[in-house]
C-alpha positions as CSV (number, residue, x, y, z in Angstrom):
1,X,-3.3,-31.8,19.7
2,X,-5.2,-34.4,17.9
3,X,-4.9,-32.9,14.7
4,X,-1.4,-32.0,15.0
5,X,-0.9,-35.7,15.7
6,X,-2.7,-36.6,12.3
7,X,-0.9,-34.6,10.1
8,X,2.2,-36.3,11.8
9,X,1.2,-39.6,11.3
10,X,0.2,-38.3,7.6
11,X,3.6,-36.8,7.3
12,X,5.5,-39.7,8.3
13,X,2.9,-42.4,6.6
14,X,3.7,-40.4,3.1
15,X,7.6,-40.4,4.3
16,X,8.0,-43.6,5.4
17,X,5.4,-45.8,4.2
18,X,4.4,-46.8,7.6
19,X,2.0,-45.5,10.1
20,X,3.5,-47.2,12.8
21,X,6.7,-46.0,12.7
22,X,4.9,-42.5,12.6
23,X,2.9,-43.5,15.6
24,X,5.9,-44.6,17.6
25,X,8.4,-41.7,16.5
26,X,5.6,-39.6,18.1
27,X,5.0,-41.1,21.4
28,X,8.4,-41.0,21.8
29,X,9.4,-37.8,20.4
30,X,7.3,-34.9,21.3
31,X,8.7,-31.7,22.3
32,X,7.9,-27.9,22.9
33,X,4.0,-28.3,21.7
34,X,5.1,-30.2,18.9
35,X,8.1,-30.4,16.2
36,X,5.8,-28.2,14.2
37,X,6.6,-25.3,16.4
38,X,7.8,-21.8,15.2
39,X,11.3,-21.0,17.0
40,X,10.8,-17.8,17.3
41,X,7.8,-18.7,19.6
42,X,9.0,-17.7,23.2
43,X,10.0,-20.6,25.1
44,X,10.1,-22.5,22.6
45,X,14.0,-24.5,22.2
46,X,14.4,-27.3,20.1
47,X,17.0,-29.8,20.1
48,X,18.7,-30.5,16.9
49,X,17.1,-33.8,16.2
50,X,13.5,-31.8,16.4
51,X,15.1,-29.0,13.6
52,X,15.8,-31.9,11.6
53,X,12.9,-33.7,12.2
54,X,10.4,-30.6,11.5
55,X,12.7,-29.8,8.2
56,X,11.7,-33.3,7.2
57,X,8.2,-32.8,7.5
58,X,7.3,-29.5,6.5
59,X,7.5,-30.3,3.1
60,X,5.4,-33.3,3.0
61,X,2.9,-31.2,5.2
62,X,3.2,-28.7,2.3
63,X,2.2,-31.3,-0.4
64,X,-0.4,-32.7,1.3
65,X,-2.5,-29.9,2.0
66,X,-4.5,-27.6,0.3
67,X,-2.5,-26.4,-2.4
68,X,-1.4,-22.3,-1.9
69,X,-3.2,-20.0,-3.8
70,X,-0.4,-17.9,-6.2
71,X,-0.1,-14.5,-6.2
72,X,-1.1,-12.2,-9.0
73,X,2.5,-11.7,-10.2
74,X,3.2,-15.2,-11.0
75,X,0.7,-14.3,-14.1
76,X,3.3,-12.2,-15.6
77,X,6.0,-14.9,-16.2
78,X,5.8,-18.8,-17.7
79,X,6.2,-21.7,-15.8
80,X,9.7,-22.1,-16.9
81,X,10.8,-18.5,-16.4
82,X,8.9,-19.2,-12.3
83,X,10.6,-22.5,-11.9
84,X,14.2,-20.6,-12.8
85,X,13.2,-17.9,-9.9
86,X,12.2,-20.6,-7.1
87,X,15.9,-22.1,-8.0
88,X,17.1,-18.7,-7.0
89,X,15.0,-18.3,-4.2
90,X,16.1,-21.8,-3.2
91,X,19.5,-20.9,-3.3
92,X,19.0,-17.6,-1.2
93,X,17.2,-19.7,1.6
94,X,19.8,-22.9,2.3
95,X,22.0,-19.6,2.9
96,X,19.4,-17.7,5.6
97,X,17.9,-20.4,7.1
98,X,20.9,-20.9,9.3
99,X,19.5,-23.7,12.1
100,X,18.0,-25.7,9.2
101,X,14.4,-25.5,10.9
102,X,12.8,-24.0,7.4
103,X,12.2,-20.8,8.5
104,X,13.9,-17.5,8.0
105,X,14.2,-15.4,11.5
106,X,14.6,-11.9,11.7
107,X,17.9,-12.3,13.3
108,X,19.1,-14.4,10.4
109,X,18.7,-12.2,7.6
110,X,19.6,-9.2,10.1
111,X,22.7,-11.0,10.6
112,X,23.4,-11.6,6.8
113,X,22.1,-8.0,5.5
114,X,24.1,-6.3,8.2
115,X,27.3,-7.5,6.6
116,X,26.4,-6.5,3.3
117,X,26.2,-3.0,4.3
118,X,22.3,-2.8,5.3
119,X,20.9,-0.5,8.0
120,X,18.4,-2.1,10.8
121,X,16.0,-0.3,9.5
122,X,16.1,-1.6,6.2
123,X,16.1,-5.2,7.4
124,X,13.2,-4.9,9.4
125,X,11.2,-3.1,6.6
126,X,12.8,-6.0,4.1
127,X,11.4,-8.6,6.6
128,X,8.2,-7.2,6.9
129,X,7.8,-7.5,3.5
130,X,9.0,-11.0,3.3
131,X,6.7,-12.4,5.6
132,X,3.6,-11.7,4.1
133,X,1.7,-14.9,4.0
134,X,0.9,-15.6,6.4
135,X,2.7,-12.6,8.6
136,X,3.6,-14.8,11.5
137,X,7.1,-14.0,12.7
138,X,8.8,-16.2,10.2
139,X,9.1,-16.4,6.8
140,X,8.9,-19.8,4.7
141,X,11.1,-20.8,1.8
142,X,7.6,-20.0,0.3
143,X,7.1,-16.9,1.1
144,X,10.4,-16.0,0.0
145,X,9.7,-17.6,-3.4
146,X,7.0,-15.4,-3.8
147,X,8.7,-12.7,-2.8
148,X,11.3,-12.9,-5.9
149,X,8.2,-13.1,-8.0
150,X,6.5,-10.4,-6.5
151,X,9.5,-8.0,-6.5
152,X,11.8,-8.4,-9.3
153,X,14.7,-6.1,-7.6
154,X,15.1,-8.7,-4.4
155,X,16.9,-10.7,-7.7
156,X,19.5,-8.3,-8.0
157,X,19.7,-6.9,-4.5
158,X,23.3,-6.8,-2.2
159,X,23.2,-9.9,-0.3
160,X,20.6,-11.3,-2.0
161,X,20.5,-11.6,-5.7
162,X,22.9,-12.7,-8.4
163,X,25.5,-11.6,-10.6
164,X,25.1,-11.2,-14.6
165,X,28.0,-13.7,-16.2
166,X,30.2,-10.4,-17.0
167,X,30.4,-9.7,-12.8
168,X,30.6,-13.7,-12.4
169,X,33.6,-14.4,-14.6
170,X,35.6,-11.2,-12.5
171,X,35.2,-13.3,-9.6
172,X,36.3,-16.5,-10.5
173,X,39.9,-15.8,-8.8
174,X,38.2,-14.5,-5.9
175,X,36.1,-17.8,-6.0
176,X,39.4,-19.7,-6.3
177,X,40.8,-18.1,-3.3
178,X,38.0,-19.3,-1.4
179,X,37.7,-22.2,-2.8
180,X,42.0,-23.0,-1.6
181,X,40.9,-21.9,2.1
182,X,38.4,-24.1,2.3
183,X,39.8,-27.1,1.1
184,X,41.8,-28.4,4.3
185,X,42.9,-31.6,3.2
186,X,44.0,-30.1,-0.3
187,X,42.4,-32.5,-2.2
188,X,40.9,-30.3,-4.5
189,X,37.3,-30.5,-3.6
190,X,35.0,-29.8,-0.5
191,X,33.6,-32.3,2.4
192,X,30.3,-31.2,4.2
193,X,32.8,-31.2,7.1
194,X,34.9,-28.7,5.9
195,X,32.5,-26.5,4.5
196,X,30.9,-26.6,8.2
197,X,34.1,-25.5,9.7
198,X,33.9,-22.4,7.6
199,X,30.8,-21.9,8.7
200,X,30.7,-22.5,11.9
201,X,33.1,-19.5,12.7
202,X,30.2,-16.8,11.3
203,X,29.1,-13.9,13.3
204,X,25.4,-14.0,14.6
205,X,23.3,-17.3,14.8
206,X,25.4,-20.6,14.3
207,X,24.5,-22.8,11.5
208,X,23.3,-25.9,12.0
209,X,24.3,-29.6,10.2
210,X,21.1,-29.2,8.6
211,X,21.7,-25.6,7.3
212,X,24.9,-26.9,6.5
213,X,24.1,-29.8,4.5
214,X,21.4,-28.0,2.5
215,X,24.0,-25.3,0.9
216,X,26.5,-28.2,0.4
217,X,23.7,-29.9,-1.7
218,X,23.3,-26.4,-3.6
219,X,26.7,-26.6,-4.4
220,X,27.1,-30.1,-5.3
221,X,25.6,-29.7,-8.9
222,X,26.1,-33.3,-9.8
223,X,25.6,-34.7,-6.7
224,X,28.3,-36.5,-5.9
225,X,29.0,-36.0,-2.6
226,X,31.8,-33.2,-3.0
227,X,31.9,-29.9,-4.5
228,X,34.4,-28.9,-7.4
229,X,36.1,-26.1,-8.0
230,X,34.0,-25.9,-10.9
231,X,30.5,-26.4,-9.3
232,X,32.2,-23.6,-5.6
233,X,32.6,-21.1,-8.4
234,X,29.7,-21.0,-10.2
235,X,27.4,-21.1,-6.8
236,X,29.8,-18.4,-5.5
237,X,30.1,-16.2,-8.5
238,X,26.4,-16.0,-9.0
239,X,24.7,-15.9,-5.6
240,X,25.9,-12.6,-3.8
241,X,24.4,-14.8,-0.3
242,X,26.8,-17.6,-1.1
243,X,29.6,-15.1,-1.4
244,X,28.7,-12.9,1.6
245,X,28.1,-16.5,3.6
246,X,31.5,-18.3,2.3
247,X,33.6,-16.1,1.2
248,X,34.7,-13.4,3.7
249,X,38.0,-11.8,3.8
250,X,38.7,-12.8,0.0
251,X,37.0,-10.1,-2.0
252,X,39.3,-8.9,-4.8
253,X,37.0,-7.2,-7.7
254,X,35.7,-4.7,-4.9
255,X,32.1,-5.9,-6.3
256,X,29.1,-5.5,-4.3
257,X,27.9,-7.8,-2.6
């Protein structure tokens, strides 16, 4: 416990800019063993605030540390072509991760894979090789950037990958279709609420605000605090997750997904 409590109070120090807010959020906040807990550890439930909380710090934890070693296969590409894959990856992840606590379960990809048409065995020998460092139960947004790098298919696979611009452009009025469902006030772009709404009506585990807001800021290009028409189609024609995740029931190329 003591050093789980420092690397809050580094977390929050390098956050916030103040170690006593750090000190206080934690006397006042701790939960399970700590924030910092896996969920799939059993008997281990967080609240939603604690999701949020351990999204928030993970990252700064991350940066902080020692830095991860890289694995051989990132010596094939250059720092520009890696940096494009880990904006893939990214993508991929806001889409899996679907209670926003910045990990990947098995029963979130199972629940995604299943509807693109993959067996159980093939998600549990897809997981397996997804959490490979470390091999803990749970895979990071790290470990599935690696992942991508590692095996070049995963950015072309059903579910998972993207499209090539020929396969985007032929789903553009698909996209559009979507895009019209979505947008419940008609005002011709979409609210985090309403793109929550959609989602909150999927089959398997719920998605939470978090998860929620993260593929709303993958979508928002610009950053504006809507998405476009412009910005839904290009995140939905190219990301076969985004289309499997938001997109259901208006498939009209026959594509795969």
């Amino acid at each position: 416990m003591p050093l789980l409590t420092g690397l809050f109070a580094v977390a929050f120090v390098v956050n916030f800019k103040s170690a006593s807010i750090a000190r206080n959020s934690l006397a006042g906040r701790a939960g399970c063993t700590s924030v910092l807990c896996a969920s799939h550890v059993r008997g281990c439930h967080l609240k939603p605030w604690q999701y949020r909380l351990r999204a928030r710090i993970r990252p700064v934890l991350t940066e902080t540390g020692p830095p991860r070693r890289r694995p051989a296969a990132y010596g094939l590409y250059s720092e520009e072509e890696i940096v494009q894959i880990h904006e893939k990856a990214d993508a991929i992840f806001a889409v899996l991760d679907r209670n926003g606590d910045g990990e990947i379960s098995e029963e979130e990809l199972r629940s995604h894979l299943l509807a693109a048409g993959y067996s159980e065995a093939a998600v549990a020998e897809l997981y397996q090789m997804l959490d490979a460092n470390p091999r803990d139960g749970a895979v990071s947004r790290d470990e599935l950037r690696e992942s991508f790098v590692r095996y070049p298919p995963l950015l072309k696979a059903p579910g998972l990958g993207e499209l090539g611009e020929k396969e985007m452009a032929a789903l553009y009025e698909e996209a559009d279709a979507a895009f019209a469902a979505l947008d419940l006030d008609g005002n011709g772009s979409l609210s985090v609420a309403e793109l929550h709404e959609k989602l909150g009506g999927v089959e398997g585990p719920s998605y939470s605000s978090v998860a929620v807001e993260r593929i709303f800021d993958q979508l928002d290009v610009d950053g504006n605090g809507e998405i476009s028409l412009a910005e839904f189609r290009g995140g939905y024609a190219r990301y076969r997750a985004m289309r499997l995740a938001l997109g259901s029931g208006f498939a009209t190329g026959g594509l795969q997904l």
